[in-house]
Rosetta silent file (secondary structure, phi, psi, omega in degrees, C-alpha in Angstrom):
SEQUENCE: XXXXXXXXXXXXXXXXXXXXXXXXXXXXXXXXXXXXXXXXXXXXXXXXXXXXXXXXXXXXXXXXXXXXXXXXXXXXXXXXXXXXXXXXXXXXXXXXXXXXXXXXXX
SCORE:     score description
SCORE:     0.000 S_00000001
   1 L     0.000  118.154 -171.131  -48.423  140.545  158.057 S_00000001
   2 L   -69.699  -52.012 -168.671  -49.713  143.581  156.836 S_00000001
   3 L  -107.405  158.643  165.033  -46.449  144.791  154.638 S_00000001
   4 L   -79.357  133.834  147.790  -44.322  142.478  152.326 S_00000001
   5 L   -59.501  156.936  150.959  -40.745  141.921  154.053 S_00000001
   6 L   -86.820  165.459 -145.073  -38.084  141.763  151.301 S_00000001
   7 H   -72.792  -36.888  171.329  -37.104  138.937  150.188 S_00000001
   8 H   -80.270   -1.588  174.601  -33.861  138.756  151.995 S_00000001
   9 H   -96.015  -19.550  169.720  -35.256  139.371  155.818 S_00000001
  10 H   -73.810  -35.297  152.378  -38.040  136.509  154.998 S_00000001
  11 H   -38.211  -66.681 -165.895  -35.153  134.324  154.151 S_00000001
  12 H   -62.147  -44.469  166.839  -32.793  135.089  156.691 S_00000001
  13 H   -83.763   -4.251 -170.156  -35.874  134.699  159.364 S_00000001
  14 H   -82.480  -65.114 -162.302  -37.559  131.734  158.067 S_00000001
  15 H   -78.902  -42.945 -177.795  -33.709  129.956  158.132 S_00000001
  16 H   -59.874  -52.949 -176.159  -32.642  131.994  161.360 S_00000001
  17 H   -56.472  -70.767  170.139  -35.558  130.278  163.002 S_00000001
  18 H   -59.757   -7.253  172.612  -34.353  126.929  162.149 S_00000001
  19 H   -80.355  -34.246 -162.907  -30.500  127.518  163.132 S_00000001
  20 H   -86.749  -15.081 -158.266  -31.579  128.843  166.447 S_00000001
  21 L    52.705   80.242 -159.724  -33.675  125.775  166.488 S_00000001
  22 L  -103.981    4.046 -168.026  -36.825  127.485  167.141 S_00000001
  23 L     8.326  -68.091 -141.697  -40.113  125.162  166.338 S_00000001
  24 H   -87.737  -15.165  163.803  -42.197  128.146  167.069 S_00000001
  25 H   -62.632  -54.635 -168.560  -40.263  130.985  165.295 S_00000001
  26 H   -64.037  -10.811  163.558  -40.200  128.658  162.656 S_00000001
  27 H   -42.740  -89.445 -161.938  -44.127  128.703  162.471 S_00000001
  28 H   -33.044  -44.327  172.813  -44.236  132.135  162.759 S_00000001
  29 L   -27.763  -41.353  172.674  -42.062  132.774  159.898 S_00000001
  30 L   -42.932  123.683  149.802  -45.286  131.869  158.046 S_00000001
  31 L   -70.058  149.239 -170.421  -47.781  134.259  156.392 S_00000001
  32 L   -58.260  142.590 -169.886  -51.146  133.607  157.942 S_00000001
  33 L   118.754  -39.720 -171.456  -52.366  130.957  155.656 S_00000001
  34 L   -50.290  150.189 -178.542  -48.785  129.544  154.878 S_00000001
  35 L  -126.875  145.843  175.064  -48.637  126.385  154.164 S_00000001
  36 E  -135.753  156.047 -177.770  -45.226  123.941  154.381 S_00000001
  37 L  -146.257  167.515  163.062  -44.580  120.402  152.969 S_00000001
  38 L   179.206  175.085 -166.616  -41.549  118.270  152.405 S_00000001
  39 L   -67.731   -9.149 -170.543  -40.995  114.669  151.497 S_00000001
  40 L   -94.594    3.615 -161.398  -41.253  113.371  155.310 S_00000001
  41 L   -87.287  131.966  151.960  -44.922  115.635  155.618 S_00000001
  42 L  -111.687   30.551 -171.986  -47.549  112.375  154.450 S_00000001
  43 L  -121.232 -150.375 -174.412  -50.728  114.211  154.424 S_00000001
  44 L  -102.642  176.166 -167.850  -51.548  117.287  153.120 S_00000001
  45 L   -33.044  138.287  162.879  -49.457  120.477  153.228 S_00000001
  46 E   -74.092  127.797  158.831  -48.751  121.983  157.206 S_00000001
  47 L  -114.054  168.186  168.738  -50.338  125.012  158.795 S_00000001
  48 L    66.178 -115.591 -169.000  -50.221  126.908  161.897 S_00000001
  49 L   -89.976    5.139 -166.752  -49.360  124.864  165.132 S_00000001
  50 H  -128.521   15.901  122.716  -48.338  121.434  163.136 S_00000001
  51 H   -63.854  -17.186  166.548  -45.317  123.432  161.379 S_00000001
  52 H   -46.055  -76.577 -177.816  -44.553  124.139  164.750 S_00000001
  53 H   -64.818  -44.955 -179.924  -44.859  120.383  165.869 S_00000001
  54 H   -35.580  -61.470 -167.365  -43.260  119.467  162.486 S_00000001
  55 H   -49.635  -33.360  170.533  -40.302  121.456  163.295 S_00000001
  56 H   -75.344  -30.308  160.600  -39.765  119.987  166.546 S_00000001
  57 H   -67.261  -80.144 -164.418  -39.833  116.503  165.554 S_00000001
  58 H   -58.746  -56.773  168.405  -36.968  117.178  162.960 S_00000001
  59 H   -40.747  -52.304  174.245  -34.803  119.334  165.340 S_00000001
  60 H   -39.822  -61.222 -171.486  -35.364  116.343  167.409 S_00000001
  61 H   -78.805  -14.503  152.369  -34.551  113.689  165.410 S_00000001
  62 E  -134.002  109.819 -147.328  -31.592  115.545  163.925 S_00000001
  63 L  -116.519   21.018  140.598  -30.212  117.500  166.414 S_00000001
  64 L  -141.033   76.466  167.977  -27.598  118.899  164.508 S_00000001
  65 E   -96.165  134.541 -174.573  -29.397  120.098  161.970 S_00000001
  66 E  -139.312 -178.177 -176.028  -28.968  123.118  159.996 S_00000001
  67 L  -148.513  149.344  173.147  -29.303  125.314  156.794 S_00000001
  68 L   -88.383  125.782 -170.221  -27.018  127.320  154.609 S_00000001
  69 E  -117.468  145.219  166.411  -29.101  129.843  152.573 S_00000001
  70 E   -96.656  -33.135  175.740  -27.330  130.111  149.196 S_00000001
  71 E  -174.242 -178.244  158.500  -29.785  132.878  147.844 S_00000001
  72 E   173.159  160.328 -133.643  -33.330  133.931  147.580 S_00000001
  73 E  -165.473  157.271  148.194  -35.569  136.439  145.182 S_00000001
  74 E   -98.020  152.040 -167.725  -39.159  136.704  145.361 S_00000001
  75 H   -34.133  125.238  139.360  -41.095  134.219  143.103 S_00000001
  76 H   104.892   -3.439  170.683  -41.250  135.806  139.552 S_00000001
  77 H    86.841    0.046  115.658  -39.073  138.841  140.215 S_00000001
  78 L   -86.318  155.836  176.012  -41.733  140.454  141.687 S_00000001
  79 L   -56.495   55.838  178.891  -42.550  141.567  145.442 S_00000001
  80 L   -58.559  -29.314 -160.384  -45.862  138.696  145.859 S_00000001
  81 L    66.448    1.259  158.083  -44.652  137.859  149.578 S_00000001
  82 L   -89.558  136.637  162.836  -44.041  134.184  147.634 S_00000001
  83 E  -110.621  134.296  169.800  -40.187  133.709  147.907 S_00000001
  84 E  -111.630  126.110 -174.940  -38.163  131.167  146.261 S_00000001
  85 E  -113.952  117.661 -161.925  -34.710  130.004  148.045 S_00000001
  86 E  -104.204  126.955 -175.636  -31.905  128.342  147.190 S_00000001
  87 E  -154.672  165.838 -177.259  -30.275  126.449  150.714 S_00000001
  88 L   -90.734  163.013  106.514  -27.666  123.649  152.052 S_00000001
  89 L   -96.748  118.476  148.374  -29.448  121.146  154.923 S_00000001
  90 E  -128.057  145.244 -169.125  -27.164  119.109  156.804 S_00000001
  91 E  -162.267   78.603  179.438  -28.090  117.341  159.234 S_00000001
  92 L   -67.775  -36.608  171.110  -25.362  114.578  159.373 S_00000001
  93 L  -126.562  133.501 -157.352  -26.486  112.784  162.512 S_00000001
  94 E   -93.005  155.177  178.588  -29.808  111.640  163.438 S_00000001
  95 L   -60.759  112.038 -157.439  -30.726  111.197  167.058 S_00000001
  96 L   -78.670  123.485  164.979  -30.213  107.735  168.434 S_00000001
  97 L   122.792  -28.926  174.931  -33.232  106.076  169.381 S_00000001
  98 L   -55.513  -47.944 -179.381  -35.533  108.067  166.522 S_00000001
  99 L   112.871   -9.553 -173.547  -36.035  105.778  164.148 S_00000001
 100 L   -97.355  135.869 -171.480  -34.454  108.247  161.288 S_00000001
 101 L   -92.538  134.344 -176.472  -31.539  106.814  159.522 S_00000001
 102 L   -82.923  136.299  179.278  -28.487  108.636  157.941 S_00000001
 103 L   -80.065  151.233 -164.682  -28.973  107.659  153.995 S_00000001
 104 L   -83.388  -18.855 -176.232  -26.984  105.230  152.794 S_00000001
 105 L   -51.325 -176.308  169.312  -26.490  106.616  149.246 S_00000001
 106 L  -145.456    0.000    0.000  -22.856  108.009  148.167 S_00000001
């Protein structure tokens, strides 16, 4: 990416990608370089083609999963191309046969 996006079309495609359920948009979404984690990644941070593959396992395994975006700014109130995002997940039922469990908390 050559130009910084504002902050709200790297939200909205970054999220858009996962609503359409999109593994490879959501990749793309990515500045070259990008890196993604979350508590289920147990190595180090994802690039490239394995946010891809990430993405696909978790559409999979919750296959009606989705995201709300609540807001989003760029990092520090300036235009960095880092964004920080405020979002919903739900993803109430996991895929029978996955191995992923709906949590038990209340």
């Amino acid at each position: 990416m050559t130009a910084l996006l504002d902050s709200p079309s790297l939200v909205a495609r970054y999220f858009g990608a996962w609503n359409a359920r999109d593994p490879d948009a959501v990749a793309a979404a990515f500045a070259a370089g990008g890196t993604y984690t979350d508590p289920t990644v147990t190595g180090p941070p994802l690039t490239g083609t394995a946010i891809a593959e990430h993405a696909r396992a978790l559409l999979t395994a919750f296959p009606d999963l989705s995201f709300e975006v609540l807001g989003g700014q760029p990092a520090g109130g300036q235009p960095t191309g880092t964004v920080v995002a405020q979002w919903l997940m739900r993803a109430p039922t996991p895929a029978r046969g996955t191995g992923s469990r709906r949590p038990a908390g209340r």
